[in-house]
PyMOL CGO cylinders between C-alpha atoms (Angstrom):
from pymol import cmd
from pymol.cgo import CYLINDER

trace = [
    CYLINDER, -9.02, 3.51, 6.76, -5.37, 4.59, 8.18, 0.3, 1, 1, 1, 1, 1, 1,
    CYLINDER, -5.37, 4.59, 8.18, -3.24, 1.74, 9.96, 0.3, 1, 1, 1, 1, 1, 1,
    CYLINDER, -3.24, 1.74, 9.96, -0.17, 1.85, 11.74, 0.3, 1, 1, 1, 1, 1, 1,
    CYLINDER, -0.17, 1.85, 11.74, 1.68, -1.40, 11.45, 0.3, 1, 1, 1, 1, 1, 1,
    CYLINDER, 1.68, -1.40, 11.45, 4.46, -2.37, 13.50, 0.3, 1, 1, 1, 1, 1, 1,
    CYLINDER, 4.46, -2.37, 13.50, 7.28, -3.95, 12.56, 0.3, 1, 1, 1, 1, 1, 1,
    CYLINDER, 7.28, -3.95, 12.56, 6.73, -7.57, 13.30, 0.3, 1, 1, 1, 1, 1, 1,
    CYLINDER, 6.73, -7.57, 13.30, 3.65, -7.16, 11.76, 0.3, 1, 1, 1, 1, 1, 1,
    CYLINDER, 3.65, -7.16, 11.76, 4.81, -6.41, 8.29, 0.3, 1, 1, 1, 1, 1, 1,
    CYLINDER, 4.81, -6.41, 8.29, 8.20, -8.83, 8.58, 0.3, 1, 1, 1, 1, 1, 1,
    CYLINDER, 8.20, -8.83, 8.58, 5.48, -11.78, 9.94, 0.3, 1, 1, 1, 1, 1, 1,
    CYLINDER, 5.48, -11.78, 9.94, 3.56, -11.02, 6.46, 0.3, 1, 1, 1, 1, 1, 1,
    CYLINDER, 3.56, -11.02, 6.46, 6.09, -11.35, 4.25, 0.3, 1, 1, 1, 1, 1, 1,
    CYLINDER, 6.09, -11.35, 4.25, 8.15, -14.28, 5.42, 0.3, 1, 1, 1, 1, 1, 1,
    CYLINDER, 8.15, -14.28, 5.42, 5.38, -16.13, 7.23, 0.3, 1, 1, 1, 1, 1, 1,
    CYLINDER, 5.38, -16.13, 7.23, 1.63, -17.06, 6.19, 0.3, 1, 1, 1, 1, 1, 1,
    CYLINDER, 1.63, -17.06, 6.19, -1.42, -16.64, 8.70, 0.3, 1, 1, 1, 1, 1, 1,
    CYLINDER, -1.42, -16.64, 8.70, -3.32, -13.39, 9.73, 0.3, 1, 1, 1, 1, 1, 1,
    CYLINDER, -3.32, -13.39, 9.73, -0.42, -10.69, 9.69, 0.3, 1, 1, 1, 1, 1, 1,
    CYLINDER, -0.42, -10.69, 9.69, 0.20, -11.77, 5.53, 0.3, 1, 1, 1, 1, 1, 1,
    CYLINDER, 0.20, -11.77, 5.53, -3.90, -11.30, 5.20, 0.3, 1, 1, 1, 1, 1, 1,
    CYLINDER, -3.90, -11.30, 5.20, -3.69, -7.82, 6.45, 0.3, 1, 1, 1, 1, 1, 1,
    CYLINDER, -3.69, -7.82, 6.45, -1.14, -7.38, 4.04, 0.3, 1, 1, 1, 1, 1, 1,
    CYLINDER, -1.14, -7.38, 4.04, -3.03, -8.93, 0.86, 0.3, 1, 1, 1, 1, 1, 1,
    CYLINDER, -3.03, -8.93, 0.86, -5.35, -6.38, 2.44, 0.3, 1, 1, 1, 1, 1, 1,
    CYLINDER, -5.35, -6.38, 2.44, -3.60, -4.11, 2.69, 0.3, 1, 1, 1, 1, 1, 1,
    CYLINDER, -3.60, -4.11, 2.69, -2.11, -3.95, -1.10, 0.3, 1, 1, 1, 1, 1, 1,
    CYLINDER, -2.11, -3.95, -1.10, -5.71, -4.50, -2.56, 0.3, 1, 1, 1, 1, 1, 1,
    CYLINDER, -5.71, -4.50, -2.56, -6.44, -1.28, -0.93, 0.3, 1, 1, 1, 1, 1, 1,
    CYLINDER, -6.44, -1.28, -0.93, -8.48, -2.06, 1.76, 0.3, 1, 1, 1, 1, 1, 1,
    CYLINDER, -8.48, -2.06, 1.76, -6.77, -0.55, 4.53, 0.3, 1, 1, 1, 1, 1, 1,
    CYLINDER, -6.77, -0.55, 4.53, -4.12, 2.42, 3.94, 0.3, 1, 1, 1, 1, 1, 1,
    CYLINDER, -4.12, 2.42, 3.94, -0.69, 1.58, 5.77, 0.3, 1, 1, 1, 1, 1, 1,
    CYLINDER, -0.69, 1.58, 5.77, 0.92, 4.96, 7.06, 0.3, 1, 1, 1, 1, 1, 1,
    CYLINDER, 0.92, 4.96, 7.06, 4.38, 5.05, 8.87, 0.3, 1, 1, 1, 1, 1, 1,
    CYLINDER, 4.38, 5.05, 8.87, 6.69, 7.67, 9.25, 0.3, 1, 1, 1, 1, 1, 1,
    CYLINDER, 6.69, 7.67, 9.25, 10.51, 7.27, 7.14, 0.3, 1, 1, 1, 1, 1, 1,
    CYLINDER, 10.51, 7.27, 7.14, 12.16, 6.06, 10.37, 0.3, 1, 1, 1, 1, 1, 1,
    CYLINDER, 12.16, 6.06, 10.37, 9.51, 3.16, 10.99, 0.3, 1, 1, 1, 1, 1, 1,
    CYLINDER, 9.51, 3.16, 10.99, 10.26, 2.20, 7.06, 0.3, 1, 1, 1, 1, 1, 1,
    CYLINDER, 10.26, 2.20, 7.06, 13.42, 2.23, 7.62, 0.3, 1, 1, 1, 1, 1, 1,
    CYLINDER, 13.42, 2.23, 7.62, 13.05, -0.09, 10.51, 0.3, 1, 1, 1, 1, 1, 1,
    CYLINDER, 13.05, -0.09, 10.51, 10.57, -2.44, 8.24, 0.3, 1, 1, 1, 1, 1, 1,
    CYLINDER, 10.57, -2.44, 8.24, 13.93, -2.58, 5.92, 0.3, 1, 1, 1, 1, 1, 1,
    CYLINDER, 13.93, -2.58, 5.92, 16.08, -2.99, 8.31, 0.3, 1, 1, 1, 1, 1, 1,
    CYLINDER, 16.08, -2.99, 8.31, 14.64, -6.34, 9.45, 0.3, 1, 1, 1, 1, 1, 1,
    CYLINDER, 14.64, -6.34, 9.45, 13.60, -7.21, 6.38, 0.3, 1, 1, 1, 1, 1, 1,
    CYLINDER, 13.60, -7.21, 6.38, 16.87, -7.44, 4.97, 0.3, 1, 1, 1, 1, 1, 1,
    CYLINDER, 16.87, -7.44, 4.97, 18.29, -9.02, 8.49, 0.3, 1, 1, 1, 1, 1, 1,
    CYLINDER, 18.29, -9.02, 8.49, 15.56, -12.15, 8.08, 0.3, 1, 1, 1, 1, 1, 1,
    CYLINDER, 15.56, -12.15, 8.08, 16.41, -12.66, 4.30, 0.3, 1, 1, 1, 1, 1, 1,
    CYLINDER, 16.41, -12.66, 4.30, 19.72, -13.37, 5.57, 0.3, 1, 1, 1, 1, 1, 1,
    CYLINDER, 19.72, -13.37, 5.57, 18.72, -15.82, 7.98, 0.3, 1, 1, 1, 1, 1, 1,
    CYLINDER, 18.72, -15.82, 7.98, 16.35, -17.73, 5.67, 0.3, 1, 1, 1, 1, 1, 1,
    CYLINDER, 16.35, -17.73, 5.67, 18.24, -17.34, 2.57, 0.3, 1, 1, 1, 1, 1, 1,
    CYLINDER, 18.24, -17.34, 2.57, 15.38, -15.47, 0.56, 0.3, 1, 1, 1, 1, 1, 1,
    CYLINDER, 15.38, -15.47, 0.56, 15.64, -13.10, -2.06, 0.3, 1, 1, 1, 1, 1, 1,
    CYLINDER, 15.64, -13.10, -2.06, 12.70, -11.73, -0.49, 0.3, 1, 1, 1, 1, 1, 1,
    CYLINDER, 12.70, -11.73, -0.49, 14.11, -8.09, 0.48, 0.3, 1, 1, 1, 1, 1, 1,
    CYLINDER, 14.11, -8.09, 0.48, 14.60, -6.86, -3.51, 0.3, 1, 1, 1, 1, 1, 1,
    CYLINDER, 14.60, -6.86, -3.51, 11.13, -8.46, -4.19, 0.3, 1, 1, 1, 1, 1, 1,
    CYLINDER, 11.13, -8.46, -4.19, 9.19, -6.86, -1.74, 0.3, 1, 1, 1, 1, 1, 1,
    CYLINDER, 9.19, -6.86, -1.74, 10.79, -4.10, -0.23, 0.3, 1, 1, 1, 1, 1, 1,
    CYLINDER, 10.79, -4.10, -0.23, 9.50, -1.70, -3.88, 0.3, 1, 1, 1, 1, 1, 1,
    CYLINDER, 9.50, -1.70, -3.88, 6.46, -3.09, -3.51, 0.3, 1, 1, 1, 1, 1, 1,
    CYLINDER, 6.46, -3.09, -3.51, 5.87, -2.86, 0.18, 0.3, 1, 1, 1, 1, 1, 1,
    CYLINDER, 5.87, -2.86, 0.18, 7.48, 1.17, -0.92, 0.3, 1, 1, 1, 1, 1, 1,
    CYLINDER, 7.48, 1.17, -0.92, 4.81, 1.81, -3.18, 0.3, 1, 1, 1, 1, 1, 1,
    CYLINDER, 4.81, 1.81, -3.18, 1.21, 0.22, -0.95, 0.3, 1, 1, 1, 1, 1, 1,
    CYLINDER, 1.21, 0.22, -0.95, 2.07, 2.64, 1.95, 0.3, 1, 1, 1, 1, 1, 1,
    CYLINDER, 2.07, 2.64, 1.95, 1.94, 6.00, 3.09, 0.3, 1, 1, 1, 1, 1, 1,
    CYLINDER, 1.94, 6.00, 3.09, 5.17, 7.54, 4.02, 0.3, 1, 1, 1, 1, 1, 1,
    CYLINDER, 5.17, 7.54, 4.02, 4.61, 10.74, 6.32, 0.3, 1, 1, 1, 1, 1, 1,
    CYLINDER, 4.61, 10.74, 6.32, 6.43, 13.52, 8.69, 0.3, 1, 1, 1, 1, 1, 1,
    CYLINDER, 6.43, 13.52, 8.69, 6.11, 12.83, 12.03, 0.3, 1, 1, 1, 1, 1, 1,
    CYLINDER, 6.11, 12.83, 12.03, 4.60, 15.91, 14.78, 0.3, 1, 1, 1, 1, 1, 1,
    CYLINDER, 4.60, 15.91, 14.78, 4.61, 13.76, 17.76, 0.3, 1, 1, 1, 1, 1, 1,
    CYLINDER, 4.61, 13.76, 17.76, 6.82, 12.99, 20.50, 0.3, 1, 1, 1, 1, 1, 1,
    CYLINDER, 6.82, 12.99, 20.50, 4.43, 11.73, 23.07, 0.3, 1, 1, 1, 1, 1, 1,
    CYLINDER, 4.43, 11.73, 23.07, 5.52, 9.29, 25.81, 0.3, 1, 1, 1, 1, 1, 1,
    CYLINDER, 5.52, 9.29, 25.81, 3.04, 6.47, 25.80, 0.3, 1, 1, 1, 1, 1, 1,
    CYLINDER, 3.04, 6.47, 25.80, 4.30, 2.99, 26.28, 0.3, 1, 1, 1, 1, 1, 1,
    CYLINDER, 4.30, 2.99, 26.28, 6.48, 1.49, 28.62, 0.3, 1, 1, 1, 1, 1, 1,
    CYLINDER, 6.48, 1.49, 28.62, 8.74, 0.35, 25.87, 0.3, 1, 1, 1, 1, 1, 1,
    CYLINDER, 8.74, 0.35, 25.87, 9.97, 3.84, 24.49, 0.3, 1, 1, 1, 1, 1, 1,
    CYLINDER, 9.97, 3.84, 24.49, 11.44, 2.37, 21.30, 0.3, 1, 1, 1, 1, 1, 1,
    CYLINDER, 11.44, 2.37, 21.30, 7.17, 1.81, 21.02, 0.3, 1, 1, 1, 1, 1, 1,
    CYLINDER, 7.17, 1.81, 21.02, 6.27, 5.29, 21.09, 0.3, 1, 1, 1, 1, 1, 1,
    CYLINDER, 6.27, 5.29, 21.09, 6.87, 6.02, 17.68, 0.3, 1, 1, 1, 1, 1, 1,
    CYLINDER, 6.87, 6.02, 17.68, 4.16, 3.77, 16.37, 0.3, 1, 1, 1, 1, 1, 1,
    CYLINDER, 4.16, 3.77, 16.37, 1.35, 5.68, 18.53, 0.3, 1, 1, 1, 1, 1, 1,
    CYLINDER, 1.35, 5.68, 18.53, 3.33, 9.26, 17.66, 0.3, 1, 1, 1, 1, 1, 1,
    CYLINDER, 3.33, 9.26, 17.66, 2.82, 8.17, 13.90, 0.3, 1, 1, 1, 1, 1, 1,
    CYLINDER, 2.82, 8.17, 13.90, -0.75, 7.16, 14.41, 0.3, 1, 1, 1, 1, 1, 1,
    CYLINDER, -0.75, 7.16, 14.41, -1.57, 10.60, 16.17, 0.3, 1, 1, 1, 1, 1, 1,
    CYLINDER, -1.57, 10.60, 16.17, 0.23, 12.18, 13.29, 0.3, 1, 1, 1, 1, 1, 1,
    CYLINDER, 0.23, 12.18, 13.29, -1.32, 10.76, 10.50, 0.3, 1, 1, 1, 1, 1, 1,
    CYLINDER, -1.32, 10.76, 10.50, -5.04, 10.59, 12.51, 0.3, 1, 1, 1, 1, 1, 1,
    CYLINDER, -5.04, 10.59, 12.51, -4.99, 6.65, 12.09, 0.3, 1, 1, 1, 1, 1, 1,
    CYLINDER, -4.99, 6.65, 12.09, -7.22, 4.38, 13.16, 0.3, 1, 1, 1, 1, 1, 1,
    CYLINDER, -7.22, 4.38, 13.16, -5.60, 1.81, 14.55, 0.3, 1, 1, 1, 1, 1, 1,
    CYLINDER, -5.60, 1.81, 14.55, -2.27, 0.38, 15.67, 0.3, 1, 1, 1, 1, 1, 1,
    CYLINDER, -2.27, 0.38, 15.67, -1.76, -3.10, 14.94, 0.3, 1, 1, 1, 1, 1, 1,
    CYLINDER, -1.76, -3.10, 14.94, 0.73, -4.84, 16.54, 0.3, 1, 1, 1, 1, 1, 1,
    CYLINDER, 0.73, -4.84, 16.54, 1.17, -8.17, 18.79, 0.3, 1, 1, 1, 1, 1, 1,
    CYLINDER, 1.17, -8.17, 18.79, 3.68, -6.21, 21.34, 0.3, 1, 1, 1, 1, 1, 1,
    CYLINDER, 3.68, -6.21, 21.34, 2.47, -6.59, 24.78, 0.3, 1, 1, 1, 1, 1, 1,
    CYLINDER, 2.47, -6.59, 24.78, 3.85, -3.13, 25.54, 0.3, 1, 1, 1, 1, 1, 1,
    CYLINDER, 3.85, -3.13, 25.54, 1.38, -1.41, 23.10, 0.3, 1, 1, 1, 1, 1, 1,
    CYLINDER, 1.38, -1.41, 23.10, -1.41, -3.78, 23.51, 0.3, 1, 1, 1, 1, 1, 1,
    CYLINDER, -1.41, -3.78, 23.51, -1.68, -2.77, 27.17, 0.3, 1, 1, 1, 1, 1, 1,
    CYLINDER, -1.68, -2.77, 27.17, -2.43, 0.46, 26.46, 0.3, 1, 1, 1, 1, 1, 1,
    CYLINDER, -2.43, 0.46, 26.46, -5.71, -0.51, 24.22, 0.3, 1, 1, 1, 1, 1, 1,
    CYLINDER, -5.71, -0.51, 24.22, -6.45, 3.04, 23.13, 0.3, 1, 1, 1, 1, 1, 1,
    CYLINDER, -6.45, 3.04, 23.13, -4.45, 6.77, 23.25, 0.3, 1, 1, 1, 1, 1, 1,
    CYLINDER, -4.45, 6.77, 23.25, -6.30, 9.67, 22.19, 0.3, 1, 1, 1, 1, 1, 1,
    CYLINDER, -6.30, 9.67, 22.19, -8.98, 7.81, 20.30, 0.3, 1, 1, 1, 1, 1, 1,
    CYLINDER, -8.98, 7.81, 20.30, -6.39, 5.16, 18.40, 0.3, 1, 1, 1, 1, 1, 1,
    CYLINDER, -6.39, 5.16, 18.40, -7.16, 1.79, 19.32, 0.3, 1, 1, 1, 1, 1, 1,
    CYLINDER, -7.16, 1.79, 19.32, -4.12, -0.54, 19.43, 0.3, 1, 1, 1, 1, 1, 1,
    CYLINDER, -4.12, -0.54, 19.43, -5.31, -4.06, 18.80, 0.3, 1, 1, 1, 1, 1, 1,
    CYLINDER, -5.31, -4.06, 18.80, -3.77, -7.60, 17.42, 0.3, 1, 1, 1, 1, 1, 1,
    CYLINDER, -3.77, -7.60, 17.42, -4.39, -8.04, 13.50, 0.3, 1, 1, 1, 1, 1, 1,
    CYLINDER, -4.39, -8.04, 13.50, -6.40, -11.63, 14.38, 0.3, 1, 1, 1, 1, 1, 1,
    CYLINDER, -6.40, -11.63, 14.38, -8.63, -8.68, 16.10, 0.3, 1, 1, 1, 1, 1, 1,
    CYLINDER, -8.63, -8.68, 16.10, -8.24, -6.53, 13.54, 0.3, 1, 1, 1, 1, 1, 1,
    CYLINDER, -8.24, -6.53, 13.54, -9.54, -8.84, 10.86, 0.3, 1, 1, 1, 1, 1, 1,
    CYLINDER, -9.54, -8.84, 10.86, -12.28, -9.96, 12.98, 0.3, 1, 1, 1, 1, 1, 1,
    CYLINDER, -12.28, -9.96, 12.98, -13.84, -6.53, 13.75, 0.3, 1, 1, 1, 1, 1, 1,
    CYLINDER, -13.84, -6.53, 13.75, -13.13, -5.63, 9.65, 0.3, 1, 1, 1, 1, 1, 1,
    CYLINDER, -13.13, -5.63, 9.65, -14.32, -9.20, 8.80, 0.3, 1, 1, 1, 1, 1, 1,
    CYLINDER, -14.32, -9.20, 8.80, -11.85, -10.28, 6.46, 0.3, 1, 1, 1, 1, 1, 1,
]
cmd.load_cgo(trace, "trace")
């Protein structure tokens, strides 16, 4: 099954424990298939790197290969307008473009929207629940 991710989502997973580092675990035991598009990674790195220099982890060199080799990196053919956040829209353009399944995020601006074009956008503690983790 294809996932979109957001950002907070995959930053909460790595740095924090609860439900977003379960969909990871998930995630990298091949459960789920994480697709984003090269500038959504390159947002994931972005913060990554800007959190391990808050907390003082080495985190970013650990994880950043391996979070680079458990997803699926893909060109982009969307440019919808979808959420009211437009710095959002690239999650649901990258879902459409990779015909995902799902959006996971916890950003009120996507989670309004519940479903575009047949991609439901959904929190992971729903996520899990629906997959039964």
């Amino acid at each position: 099954m294809k996932i979109i991710t957001d950002t907070n989502v995959i930053v909460s997973g790595i740095f924090f424990n609860g439900k977003p580092r379960d969909l990871l675990k998930e995630c990298f035991d091949g459960k789920y298939e994480i697709v984003c598009t090269e500038e959504i990674f390159l947002e994931y790195i972005k913060t990554i790197e800007k959190l391990t220099e808050k907390y003082n982890k080495n985190i970013a060199k650990e994880m950043i290969p391996i979070l680079l080799s458990n997803l699926t990196i893909i060109k982009n053919i969307n440019n919808g307008k979808y959420s009211r956040d437009p710095d959002d829209d690239k999650f649901i353009n990258c879902a459409k473009s990779a015909d995902a399944d799902y959006v996971i995020t916890g950003d009120n601006d996507l989670l309004v929207l519940e479903i575009v074009d047949g991609i439901r956008i959904i929190t992971v503690s729903d996520f899990l629940k629906e997959n039964k983790l």
